[in-house]
C-alpha positions as CSV (number, residue, x, y, z in Angstrom):
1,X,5.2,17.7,16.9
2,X,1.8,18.7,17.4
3,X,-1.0,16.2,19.2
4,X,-4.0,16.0,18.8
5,X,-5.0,12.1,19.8
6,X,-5.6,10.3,23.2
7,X,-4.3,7.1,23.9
8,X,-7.3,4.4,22.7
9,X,-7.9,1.9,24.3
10,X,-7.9,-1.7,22.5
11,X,-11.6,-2.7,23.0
12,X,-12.1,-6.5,24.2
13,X,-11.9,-9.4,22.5
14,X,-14.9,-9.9,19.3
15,X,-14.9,-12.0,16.7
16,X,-15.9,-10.0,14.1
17,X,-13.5,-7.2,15.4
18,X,-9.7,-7.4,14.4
19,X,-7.2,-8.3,17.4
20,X,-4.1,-9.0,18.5
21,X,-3.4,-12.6,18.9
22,X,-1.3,-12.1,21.9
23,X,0.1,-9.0,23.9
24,X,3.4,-9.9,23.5
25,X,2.7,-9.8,19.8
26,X,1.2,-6.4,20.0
27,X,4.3,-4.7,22.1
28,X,6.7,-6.0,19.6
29,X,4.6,-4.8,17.1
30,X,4.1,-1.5,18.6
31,X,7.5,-1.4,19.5
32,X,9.0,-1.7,15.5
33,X,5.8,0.5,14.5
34,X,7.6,3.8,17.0
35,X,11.0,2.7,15.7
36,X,9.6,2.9,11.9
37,X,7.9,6.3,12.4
38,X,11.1,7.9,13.5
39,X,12.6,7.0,9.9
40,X,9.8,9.5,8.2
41,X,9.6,13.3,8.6
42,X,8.2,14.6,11.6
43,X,4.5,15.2,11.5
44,X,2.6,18.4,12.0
45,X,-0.4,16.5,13.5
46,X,-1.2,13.1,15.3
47,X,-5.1,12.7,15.0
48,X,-7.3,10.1,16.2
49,X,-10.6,10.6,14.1
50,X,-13.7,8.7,15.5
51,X,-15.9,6.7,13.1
52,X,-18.7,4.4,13.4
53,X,-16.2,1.2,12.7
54,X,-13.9,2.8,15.1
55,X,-11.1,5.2,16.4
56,X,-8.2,6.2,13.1
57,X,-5.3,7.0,13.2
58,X,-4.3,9.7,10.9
59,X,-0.9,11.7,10.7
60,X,-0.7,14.9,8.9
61,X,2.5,16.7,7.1
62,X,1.4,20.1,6.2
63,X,3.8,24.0,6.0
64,X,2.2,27.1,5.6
65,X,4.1,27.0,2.0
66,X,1.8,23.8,1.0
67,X,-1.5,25.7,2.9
68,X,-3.3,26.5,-0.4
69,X,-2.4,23.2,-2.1
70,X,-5.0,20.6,-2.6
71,X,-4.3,18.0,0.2
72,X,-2.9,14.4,-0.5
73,X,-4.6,11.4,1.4
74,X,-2.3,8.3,1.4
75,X,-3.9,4.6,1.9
76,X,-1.9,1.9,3.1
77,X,-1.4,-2.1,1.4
78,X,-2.1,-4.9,4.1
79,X,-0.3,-4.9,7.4
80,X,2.0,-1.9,6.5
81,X,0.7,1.0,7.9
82,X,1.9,4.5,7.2
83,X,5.6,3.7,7.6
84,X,5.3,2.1,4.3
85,X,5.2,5.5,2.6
86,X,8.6,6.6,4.3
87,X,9.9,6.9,0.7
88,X,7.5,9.2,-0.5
89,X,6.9,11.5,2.1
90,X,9.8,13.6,1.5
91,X,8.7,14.5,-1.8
92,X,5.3,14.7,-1.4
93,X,5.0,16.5,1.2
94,X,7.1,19.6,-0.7
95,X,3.8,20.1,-3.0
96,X,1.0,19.2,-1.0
97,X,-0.6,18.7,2.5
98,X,-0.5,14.9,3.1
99,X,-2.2,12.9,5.7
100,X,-1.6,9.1,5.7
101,X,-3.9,6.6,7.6
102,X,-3.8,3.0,9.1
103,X,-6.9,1.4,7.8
104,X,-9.4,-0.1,10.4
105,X,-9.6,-3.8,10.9
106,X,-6.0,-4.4,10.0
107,X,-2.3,-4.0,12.4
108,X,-1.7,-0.3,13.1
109,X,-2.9,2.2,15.5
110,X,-6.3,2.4,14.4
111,X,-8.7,0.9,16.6
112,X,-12.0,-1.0,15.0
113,X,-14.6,-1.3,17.2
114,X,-17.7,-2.2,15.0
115,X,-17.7,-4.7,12.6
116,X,-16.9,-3.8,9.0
117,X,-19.0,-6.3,6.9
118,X,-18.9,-4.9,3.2
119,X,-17.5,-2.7,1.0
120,X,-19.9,0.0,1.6
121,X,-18.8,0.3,5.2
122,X,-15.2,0.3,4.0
123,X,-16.0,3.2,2.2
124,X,-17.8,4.6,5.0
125,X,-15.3,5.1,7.4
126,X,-12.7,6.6,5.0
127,X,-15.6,9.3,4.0
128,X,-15.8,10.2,7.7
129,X,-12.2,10.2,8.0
130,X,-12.0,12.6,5.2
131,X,-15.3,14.6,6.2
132,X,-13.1,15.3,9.7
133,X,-10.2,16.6,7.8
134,X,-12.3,19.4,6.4
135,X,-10.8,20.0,3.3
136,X,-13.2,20.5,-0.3
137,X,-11.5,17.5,-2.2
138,X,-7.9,15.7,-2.4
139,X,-6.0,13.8,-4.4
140,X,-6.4,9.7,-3.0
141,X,-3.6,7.7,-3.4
142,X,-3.5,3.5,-2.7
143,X,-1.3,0.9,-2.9
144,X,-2.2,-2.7,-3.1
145,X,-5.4,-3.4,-0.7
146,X,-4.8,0.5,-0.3
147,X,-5.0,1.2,-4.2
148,X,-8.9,-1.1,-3.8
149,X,-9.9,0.7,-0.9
150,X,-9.2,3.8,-3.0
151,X,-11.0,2.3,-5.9
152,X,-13.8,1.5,-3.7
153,X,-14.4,5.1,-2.1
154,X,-14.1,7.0,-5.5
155,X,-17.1,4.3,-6.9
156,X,-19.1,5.7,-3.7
157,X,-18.4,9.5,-3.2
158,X,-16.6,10.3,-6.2
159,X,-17.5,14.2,-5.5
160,X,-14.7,14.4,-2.8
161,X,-11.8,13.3,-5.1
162,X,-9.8,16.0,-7.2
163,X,-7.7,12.5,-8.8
164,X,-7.2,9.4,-7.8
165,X,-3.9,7.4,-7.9
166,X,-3.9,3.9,-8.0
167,X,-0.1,2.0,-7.5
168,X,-0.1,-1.5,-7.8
169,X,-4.4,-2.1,-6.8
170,X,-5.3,-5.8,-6.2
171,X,-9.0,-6.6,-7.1
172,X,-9.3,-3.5,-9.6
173,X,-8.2,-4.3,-13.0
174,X,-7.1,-8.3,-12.0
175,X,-8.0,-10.9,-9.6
176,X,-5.7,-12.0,-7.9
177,X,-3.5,-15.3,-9.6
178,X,-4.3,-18.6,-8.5
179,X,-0.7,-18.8,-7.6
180,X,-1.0,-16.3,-4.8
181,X,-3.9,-17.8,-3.5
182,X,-3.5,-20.5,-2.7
183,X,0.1,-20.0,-0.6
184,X,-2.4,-17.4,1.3
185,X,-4.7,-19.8,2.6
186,X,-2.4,-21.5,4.6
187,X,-0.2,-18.5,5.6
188,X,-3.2,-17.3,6.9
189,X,-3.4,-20.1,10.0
190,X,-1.8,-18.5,12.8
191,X,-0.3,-22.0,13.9
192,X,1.5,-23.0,10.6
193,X,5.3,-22.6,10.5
194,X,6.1,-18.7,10.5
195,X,8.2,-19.4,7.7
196,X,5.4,-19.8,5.3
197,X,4.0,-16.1,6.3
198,X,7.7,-15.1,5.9
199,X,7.9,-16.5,2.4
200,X,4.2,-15.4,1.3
201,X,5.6,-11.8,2.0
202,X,8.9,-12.2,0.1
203,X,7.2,-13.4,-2.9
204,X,4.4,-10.7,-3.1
205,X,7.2,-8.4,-2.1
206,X,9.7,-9.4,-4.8
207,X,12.4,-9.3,-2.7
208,X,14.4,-12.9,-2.0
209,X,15.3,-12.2,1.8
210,X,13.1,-9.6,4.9
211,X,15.8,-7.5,6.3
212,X,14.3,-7.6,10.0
213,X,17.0,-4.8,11.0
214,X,15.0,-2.4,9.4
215,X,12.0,-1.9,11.8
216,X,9.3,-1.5,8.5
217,X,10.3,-4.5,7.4
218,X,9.8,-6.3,10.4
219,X,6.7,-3.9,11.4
220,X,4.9,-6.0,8.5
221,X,6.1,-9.3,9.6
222,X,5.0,-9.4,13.0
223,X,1.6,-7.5,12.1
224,X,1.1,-10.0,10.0
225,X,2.1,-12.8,12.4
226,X,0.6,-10.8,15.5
227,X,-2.5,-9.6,13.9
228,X,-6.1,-11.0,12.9
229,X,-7.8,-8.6,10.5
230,X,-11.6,-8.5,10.2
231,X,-12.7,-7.3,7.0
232,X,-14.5,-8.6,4.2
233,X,-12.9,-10.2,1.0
234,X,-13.0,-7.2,-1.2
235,X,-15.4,-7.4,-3.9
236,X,-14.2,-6.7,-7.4
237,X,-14.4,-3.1,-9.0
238,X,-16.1,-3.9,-12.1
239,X,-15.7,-2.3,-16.1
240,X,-18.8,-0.4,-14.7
241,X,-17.3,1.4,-12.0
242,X,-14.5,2.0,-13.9
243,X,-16.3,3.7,-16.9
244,X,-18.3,6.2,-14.3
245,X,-15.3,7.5,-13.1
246,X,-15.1,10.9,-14.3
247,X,-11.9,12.2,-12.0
248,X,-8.7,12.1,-13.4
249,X,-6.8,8.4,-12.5
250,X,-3.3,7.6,-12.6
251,X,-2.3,3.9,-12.4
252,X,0.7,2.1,-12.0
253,X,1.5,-1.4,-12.6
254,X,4.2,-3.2,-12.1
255,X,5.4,-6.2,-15.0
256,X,7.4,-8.5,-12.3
257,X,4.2,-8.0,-9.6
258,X,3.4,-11.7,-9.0
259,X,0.0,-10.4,-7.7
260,X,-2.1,-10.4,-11.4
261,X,-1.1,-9.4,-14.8
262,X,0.2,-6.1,-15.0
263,X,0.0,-5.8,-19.1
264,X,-3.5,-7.0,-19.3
265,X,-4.4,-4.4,-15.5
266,X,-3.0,-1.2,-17.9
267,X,-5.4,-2.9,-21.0
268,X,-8.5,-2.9,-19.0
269,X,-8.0,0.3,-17.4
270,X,-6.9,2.0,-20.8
271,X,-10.6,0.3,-22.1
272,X,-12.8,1.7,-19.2
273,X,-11.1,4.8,-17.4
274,X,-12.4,7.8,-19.4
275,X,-9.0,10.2,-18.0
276,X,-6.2,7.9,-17.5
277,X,-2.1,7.9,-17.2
278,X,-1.3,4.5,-17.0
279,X,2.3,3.2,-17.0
280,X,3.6,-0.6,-16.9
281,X,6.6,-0.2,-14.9
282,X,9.5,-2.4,-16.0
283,X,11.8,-4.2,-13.6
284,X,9.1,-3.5,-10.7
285,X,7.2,-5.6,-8.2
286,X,4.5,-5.3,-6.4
287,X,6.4,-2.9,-3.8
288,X,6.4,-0.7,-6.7
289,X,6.7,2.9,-4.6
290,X,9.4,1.8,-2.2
291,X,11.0,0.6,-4.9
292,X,11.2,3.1,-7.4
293,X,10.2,5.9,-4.8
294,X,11.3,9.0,-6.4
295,X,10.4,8.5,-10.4
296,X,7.1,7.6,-8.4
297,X,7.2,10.6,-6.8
298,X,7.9,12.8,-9.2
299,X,4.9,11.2,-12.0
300,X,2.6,11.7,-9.0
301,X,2.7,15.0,-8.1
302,X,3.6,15.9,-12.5
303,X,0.1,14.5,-12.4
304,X,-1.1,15.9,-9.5
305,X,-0.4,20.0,-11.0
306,X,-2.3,18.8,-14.2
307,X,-5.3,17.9,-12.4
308,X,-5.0,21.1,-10.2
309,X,-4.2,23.3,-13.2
310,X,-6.9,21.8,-15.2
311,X,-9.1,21.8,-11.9
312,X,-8.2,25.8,-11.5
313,X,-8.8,27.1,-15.1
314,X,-12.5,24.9,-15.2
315,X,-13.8,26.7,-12.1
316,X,-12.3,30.2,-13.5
317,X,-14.3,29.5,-16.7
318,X,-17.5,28.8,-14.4
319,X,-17.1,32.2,-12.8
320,X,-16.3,34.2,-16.0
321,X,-19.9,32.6,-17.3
């Protein structure tokens, strides 16, 4: 594997920086974090990209058969880093360049070392993340807080995006229910019984038990145990960012997600989005690509050669003019 990061150094303790509440916590973190890597494919690069929030960490898959292919950038949902794609790599990776990211200001190996206080700066950093990577535009992909973040950079420098894939967003199409809410606030206080963290996960999750032999699984409960994140409550993309989209957006929903209403997420993006495929997936929770990784896959990167296809014959049109 080719390296191209230094080791960073955790900067000290500020409260409007995210930290680790303990070392312990951080070494069994980073501990279950090296375990979970070894379960994806090997990457081509290890970068460390500095920003003005801070140091990311950015891992690339990329063959000189994929070279000429418009790259793939993958955001991460809260506390689970870029093991959480281990399904999807595989495939992905066979079409397309990918690089995958752990956000600054929550558990990973990126390192925040300014304070990120709006949504503006959240979309900051990811431009300068992508404005190191070189590359002309790419297809953004998010899950969860990963699927807003996307939201949230494409409503700022749309310019940059060749599509935009959102799977399962929070604070996009819904708000978040009442229900989940409220069993957040006090999951939230680091000195409340661990099981109520433990549960919070399992229900947004969908899953009835966390298999802590497998080290992604318990990856995302000690970061979120371990870990205080520093960044704003995101604000809410509105029906007017959604109708000045003009990139091509695929969003999937799941109907069991017990994060918002998946039916009435696919009605308000089917009002607003001017070039949608939307799909309400039956059966799925809010772990939507783990758990239906390769019909996933395989509607990404369907939709992924339409937008390049379509992409390829508009600028061939442009030069024959």
């Amino acid at each position: 594997m080719q390296k191209e990061h230094t080791n960073v150094q955790q900067p000290k303790r500020n409260p409007s920086l995210g930290y680790w509440r303990s070392p312990t916590g951080q070494n069994a973190y980073e501990k279950s974090y090296a375990e979970a890597m070894k379960q994806l494919p090997t990457p081509s690069k290890t970068l460390d990209i500095s920003t003005d929030y801070g140091t990311v960490r950015v891992y690339e898959w990329a063959t000189k058969q994929t070279s000429s292919a418009t790259p793939i950038v993958l955001v991460p949902g809260y506390t689970s880093g870029v093991p959480m794609w281990e399904s999807n790599l595989s495939d992905l990776m066979t079409k397309h360049p990918v690089y995958a990211l752990d956000a600054l200001g929550d558990c990973g190996m990126s390192v925040q070392t300014a304070a990120i206080k709006s949504a503006a700066d959240q979309a900051a950093w990811l431009d300068q993340v992508i404005a190191h990577l070189g590359v002309e535009a790419i297809h953004l992909v998010g899950h969860s807080f990963g699927g807003w973040s996307a939201a949230n950079y494409a409503s700022r420098y749309p310019d940059k995006i060749a599509s935009l894939s959102l799977l399962e967003p929070v604070f996009v199409f819904q708000r978040l229910s009442v229900w989940i809410i409220l069993k957040s606030i006090p999951a939230a206080i680091p000195f409340l019984p661990k099981k109520w963290r433990d549960n919070l996960i399992k229900d947004i999750g969908g899953v009835t038990d966390i298999n802590l032999d497998d080290p992604i699984a318990r990856m995302i409960v000690e970061g979120s145990e371990y870990y205080e994140r520093k960044i704003p409550y995101p604000e809410q993309i509105t029906p007017k960012h959604l109708q000045k989209w003009k990139m091509p957006v695929y969003v999937a929903m799941a109907a069991d997600s017990s994060l918002h209403d998946s039916a009435k997420a696919v009605a308000v993006a089917q009002a607003h989005i001017q070039n949608l495929q939307a799909k309400n997936w039956p059966d799925a929770t809010h772990s939507l690509p783990m758990q239906f990784p390769k019909e996933i896959n395989a509607e990404l990167l369907a939709f992924m050669d339409k937008c390049d296809y379509s992409n390829a014959n508009l600028t061939s049109t442009f030069r024959i003019l």
